[in-house]
LUMVEXSE-26912 format. One line per 2 residues: number of its first residue (from 0); their letters; for each residue x, y, z of N, C-alpha, C. Coordinates in nm, 3 decimals. Atoms other than C-alpha are relative to their C-alpha. Layout:
% LUMVEXSE-26912
NUM = A = X Y Z X Y Z X Y Z  ...
***
This chain:
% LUMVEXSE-26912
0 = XX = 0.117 -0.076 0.040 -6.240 -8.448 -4.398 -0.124 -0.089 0.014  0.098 0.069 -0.006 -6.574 -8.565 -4.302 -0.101 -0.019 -0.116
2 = XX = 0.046 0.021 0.090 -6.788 -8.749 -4.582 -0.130 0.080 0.004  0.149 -0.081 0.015 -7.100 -8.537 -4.783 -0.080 -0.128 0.052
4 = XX = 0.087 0.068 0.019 -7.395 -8.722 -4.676 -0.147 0.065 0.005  0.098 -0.078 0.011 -7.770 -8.611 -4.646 0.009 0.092 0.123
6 = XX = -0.079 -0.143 -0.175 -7.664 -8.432 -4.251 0.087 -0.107 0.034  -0.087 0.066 -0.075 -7.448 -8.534 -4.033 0.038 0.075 0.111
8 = XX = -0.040 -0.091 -0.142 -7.346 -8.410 -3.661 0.126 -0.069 0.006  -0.073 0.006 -0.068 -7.049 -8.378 -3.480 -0.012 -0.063 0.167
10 = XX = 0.015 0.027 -0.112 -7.073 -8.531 -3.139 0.110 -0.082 0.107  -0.121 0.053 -0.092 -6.787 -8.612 -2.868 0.100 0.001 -0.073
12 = XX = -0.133 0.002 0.069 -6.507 -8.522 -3.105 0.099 0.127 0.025  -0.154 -0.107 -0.013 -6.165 -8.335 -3.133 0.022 0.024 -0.139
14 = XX = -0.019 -0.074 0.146 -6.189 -8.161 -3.474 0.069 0.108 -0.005  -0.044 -0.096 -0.032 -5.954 -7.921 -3.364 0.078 0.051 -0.122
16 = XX = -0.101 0.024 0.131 -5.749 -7.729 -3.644 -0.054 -0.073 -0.097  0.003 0.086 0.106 -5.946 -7.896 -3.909 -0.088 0.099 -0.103
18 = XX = 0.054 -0.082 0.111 -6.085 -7.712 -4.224 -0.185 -0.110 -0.014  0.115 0.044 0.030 -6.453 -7.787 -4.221 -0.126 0.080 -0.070
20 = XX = 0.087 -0.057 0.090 -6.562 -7.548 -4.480 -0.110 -0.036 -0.120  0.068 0.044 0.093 -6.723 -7.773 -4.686 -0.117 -0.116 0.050
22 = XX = 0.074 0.029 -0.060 -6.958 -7.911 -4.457 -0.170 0.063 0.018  0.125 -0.039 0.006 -7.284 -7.798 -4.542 -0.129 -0.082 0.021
24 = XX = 0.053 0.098 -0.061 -7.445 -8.106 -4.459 -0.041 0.018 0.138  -0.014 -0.048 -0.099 -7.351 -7.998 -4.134 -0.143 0.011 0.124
26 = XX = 0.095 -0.054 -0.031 -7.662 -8.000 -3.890 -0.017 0.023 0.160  -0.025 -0.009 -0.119 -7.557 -8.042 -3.519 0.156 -0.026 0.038
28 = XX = -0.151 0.007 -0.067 -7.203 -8.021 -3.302 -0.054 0.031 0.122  0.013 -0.020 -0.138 -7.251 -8.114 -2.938 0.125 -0.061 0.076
30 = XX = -0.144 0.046 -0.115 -6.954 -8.160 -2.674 0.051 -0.016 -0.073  -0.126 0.071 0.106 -6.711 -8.133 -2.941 0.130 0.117 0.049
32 = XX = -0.120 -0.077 0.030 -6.376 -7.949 -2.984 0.020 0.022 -0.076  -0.051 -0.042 0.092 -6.331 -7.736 -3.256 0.117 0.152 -0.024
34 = XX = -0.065 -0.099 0.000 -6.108 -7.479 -3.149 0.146 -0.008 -0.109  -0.055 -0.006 0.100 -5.917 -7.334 -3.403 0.001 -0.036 -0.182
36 = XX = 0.075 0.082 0.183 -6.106 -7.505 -3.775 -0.045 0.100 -0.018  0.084 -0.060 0.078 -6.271 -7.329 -4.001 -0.105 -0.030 -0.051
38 = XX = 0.146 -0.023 0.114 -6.580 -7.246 -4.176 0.010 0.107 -0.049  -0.018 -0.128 0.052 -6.458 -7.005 -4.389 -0.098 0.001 -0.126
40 = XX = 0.158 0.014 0.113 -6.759 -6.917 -4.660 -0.095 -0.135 0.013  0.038 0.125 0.061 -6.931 -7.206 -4.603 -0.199 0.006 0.067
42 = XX = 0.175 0.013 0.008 -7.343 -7.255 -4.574 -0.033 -0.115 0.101  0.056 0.114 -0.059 -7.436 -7.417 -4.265 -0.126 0.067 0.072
44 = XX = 0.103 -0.038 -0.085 -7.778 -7.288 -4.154 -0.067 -0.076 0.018  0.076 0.138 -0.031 -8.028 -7.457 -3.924 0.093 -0.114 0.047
46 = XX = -0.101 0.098 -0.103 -7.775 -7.604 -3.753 0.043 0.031 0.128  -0.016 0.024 -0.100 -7.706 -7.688 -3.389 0.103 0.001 0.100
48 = XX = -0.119 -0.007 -0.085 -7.447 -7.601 -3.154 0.004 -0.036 0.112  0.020 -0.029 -0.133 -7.446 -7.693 -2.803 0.122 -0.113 0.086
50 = XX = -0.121 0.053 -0.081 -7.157 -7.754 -2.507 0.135 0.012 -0.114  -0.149 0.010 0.101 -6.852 -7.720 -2.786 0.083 0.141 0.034
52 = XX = -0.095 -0.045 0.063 -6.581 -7.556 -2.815 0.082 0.049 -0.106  -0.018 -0.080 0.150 -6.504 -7.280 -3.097 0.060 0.119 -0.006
54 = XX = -0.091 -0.179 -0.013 -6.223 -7.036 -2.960 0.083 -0.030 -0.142  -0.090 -0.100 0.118 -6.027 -6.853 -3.228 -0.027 -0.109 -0.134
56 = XX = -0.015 0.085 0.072 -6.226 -7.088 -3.472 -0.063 0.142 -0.112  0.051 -0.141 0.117 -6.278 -6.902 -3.864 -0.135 -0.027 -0.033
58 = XX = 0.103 0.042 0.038 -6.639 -6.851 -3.923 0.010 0.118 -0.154  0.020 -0.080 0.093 -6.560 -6.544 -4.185 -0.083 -0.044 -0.129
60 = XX = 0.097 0.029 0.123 -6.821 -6.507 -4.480 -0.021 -0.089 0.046  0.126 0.087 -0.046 -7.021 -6.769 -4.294 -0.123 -0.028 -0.030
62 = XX = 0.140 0.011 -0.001 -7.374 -6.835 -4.359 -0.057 -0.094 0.087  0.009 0.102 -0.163 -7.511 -6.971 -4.003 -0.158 0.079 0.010
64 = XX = 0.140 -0.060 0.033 -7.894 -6.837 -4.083 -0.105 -0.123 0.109  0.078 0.095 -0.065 -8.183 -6.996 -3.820 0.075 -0.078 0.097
66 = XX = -0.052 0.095 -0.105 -7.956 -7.142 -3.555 -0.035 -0.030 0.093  0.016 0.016 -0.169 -7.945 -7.266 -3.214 0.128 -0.041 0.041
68 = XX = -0.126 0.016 -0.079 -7.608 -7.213 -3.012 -0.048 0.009 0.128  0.006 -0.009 -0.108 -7.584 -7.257 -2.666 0.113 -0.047 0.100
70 = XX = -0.111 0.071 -0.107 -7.374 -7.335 -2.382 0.158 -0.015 -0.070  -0.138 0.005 0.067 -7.067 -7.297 -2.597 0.129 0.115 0.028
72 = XX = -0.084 -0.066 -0.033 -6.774 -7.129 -2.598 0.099 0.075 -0.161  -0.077 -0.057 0.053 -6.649 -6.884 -2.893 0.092 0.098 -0.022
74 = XX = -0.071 -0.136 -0.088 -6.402 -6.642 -2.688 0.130 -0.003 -0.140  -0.097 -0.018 0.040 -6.169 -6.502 -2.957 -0.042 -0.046 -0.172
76 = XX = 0.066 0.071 0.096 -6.383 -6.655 -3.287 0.021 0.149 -0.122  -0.005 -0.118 0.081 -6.338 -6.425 -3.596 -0.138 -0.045 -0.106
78 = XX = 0.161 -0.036 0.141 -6.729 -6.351 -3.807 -0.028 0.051 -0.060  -0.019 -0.156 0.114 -6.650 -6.073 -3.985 -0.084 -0.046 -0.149
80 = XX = 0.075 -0.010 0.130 -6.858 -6.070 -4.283 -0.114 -0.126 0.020  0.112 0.103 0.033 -7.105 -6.360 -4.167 -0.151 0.034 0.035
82 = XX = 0.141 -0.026 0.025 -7.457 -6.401 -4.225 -0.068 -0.116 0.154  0.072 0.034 -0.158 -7.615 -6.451 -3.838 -0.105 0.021 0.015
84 = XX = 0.134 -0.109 0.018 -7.916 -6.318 -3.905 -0.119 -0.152 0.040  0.121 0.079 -0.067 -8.298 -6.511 -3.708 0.116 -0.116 0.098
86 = XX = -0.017 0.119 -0.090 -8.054 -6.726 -3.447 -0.062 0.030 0.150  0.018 -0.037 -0.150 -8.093 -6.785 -3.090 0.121 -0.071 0.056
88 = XX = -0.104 -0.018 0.002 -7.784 -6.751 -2.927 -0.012 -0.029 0.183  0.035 0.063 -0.112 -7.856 -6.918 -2.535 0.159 -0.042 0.109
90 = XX = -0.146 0.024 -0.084 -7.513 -6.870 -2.284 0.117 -0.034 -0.089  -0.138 0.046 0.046 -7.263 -6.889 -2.504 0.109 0.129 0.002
92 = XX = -0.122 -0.037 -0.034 -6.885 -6.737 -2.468 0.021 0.086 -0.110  -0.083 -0.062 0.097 -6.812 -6.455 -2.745 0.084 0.080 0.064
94 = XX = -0.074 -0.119 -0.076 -6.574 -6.248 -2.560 0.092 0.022 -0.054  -0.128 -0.043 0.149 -6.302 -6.062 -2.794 -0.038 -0.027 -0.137
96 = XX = -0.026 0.042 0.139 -6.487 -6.238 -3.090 -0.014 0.113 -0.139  0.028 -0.142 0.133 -6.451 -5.996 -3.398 -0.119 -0.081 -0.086
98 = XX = 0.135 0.051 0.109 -6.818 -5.977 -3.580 0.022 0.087 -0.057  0.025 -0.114 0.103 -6.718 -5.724 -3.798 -0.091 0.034 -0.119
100 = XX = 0.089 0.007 0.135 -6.966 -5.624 -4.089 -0.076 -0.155 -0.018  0.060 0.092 0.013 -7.145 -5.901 -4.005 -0.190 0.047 0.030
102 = XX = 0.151 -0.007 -0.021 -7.564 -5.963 -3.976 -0.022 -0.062 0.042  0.078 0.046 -0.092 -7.709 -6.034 -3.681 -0.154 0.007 0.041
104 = XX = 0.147 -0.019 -0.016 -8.064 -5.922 -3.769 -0.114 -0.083 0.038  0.121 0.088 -0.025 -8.360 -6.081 -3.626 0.022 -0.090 0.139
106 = XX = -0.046 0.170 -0.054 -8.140 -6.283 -3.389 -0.025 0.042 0.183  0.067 -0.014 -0.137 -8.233 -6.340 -2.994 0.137 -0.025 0.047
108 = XX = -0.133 0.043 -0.060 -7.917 -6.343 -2.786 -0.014 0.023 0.137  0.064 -0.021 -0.171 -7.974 -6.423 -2.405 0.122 -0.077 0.067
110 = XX = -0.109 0.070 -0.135 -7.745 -6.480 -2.110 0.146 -0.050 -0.078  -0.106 0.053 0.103 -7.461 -6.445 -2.343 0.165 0.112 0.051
112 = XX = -0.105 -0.084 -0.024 -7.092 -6.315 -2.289 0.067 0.058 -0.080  -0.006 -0.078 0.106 -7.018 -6.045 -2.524 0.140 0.157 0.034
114 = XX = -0.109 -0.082 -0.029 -6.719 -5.829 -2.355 0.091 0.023 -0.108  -0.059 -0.007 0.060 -6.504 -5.678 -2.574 -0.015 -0.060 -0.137
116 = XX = 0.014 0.100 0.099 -6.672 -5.833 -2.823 -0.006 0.178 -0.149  -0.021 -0.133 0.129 -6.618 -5.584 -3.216 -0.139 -0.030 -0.082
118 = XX = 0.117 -0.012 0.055 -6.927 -5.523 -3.348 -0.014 0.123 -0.120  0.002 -0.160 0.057 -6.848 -5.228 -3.555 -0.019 -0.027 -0.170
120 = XX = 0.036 0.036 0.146 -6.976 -5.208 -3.908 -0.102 -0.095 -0.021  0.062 0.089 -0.016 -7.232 -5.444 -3.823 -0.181 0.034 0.010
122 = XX = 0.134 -0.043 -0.008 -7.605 -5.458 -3.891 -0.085 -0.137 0.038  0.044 0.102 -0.084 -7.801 -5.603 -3.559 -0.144 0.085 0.015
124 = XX = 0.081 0.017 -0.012 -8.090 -5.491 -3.654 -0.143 -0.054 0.050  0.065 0.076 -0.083 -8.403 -5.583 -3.441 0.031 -0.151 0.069
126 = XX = -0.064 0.108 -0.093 -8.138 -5.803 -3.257 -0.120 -0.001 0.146  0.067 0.010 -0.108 -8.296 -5.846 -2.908 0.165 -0.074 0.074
128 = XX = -0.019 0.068 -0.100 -8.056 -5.907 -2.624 -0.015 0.046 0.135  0.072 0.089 -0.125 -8.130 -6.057 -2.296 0.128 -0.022 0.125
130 = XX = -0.080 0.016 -0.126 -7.937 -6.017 -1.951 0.162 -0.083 -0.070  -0.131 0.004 0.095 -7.620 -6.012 -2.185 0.087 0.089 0.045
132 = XX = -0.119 -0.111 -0.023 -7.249 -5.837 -2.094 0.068 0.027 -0.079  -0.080 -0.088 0.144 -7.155 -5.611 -2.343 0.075 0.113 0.046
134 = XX = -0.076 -0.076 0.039 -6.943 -5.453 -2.212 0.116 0.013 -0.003  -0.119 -0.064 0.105 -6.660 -5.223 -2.380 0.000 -0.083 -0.120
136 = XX = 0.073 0.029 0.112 -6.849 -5.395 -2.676 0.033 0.108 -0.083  -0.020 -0.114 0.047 -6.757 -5.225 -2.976 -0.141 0.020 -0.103
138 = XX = 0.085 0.022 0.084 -7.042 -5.107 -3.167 -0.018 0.149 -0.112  -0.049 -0.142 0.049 -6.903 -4.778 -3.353 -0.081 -0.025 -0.193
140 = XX = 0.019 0.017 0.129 -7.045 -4.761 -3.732 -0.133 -0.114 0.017  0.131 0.161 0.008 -7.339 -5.050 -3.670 -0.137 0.065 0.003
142 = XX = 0.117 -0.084 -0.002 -7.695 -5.012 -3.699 -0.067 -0.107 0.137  0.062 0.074 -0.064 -7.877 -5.093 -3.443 -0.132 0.068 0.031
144 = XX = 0.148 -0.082 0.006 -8.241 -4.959 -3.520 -0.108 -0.181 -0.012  0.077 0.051 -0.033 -8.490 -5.169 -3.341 0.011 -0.112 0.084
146 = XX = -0.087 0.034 -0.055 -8.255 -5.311 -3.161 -0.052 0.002 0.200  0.048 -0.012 -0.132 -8.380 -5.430 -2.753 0.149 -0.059 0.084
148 = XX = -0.141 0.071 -0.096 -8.112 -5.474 -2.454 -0.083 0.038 0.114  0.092 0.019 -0.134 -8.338 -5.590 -2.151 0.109 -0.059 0.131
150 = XX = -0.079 0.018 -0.121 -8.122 -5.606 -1.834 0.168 -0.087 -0.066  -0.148 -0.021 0.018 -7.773 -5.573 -2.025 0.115 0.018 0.080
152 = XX = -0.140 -0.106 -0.012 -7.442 -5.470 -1.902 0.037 0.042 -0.102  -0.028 -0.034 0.138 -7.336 -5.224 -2.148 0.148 0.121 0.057
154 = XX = -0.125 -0.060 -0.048 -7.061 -5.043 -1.944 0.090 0.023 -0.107  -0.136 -0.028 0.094 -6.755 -4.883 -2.183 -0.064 -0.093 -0.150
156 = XX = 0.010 0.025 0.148 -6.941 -5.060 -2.498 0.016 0.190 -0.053  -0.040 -0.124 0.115 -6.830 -4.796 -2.755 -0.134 0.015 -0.144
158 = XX = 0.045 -0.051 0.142 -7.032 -4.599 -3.067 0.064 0.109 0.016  -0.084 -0.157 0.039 -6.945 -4.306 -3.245 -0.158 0.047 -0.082
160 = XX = 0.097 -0.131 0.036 -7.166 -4.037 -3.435 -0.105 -0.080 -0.152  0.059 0.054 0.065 -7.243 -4.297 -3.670 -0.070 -0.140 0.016
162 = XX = 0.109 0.131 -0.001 -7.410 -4.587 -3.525 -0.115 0.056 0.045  0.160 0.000 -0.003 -7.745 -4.612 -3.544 -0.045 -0.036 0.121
164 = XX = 0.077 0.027 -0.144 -7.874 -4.636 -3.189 -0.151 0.012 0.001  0.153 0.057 0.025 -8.215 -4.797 -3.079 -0.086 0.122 0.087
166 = XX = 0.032 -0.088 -0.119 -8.232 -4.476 -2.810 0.067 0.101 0.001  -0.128 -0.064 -0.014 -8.069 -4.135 -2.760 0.142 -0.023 0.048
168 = XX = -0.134 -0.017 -0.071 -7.738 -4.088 -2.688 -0.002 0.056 0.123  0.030 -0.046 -0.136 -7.847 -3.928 -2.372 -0.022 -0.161 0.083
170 = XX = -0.022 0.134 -0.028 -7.969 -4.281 -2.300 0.109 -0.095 -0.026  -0.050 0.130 0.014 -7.712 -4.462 -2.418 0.108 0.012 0.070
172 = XX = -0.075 -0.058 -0.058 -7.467 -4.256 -2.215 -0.041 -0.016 0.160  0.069 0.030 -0.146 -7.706 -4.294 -1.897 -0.010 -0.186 0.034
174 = XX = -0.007 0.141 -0.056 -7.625 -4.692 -1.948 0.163 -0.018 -0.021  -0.086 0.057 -0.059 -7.272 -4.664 -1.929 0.087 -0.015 -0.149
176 = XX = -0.099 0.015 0.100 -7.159 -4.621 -2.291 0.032 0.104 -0.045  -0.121 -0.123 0.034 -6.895 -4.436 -2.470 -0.035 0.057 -0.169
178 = XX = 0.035 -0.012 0.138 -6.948 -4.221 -2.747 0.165 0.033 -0.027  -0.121 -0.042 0.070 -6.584 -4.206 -2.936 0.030 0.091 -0.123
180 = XX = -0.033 -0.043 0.125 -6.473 -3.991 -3.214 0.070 -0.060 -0.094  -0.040 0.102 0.095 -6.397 -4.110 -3.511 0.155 -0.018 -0.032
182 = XX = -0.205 0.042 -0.021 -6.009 -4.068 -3.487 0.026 -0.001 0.086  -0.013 0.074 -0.116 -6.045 -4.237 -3.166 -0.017 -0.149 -0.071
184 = XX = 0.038 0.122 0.093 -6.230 -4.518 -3.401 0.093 -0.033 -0.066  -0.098 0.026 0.092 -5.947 -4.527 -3.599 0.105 -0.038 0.037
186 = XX = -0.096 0.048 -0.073 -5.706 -4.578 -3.375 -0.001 -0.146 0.051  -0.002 0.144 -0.012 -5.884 -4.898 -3.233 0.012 -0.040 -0.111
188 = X = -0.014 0.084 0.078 -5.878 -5.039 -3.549 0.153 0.055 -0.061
***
């Protein structure tokens, strides 16, 4: 377990599998390996991500407020209930990651890979993303009021009758997404 001190970064390491929920110190991780650790509840905002490695790592109940990720890789990452809300989110890998009921409000997400990524229950509020591939993105139950997607792929991303869309459903259907019923919704999950 790495010692509290006033911050501390990660840099050129193999923290793989390691419980680093209590790292709130926490203020940068560059070229590291953390696939598979945790941050389960834990308070690291204003902190720095870039070049690492963070498949199928736990961020659940997170608090990751003001960030900067980039160039990373969290294909398969579970965020369900975390607090994402004002980051900027610059090429990085979510593909499959479940954000369930999580908050992404405020946050800038550009040139990012978002396929299959679960978004459902989720409030991305005046999110903004940016030549991002979302799709078969799930975004069924989410709000997404005020919400920009400037040269997206949004192909097979999914809503249903209850997400909050930033545009009709006429539009959101003329970019390639699916409206599901809700015991269709039920079935994916």
């Amino acid at each position: 377990m790495l010692k509290q001190t006033k911050s501390y970064q990660i840099t050129n390491k193999d923290y793989s599998s390691k419980n680093l929920a209590d790292c709130s110190a926490l203020r940068l991780i560059k070229n590291s390996n953390l696939d598979r650790s945790t941050f389960e509840s834990s308070q690291i905002s204003k902190i720095q991500i870039k070049g690492s490695t963070m498949t199928k790592t736990n961020f659940r109940k997170c608090t990751m407020r003001k960030s900067h990720l980039s160039f990373s890789n969290f294909q398969k990452a579970t965020l369900e209930w975390a607090d994402l809300s004002e980051n900027q989110f610059y090429r990085v890998n979510f593909d499959r990651a479940n954000i369930q009921c999580a908050t992404l409000e405020g946050s800038q997400i550009s040139e990012c890979r978002l396929t299959k990524t679960d978004f459902s229950w989720s409030n991305l509020k005046n999110t903004k993303f940016i030549k991002s591939d979302l799709q078969g993105a799930n975004f069924c139950h989410s709000d997404l009021e005020g919400t920009r997607f400037e040269d997206c792929k949004l192909r097979g991303a999914l809503f249903n009758m209850n997400t909050r869309l930033p545009f009709s459903v006429e539009m959101a259907k003329s970019l390639g997404m699916q409206m599901v019923s809700l015991k269709i919704f039920d079935t994916i999950h």
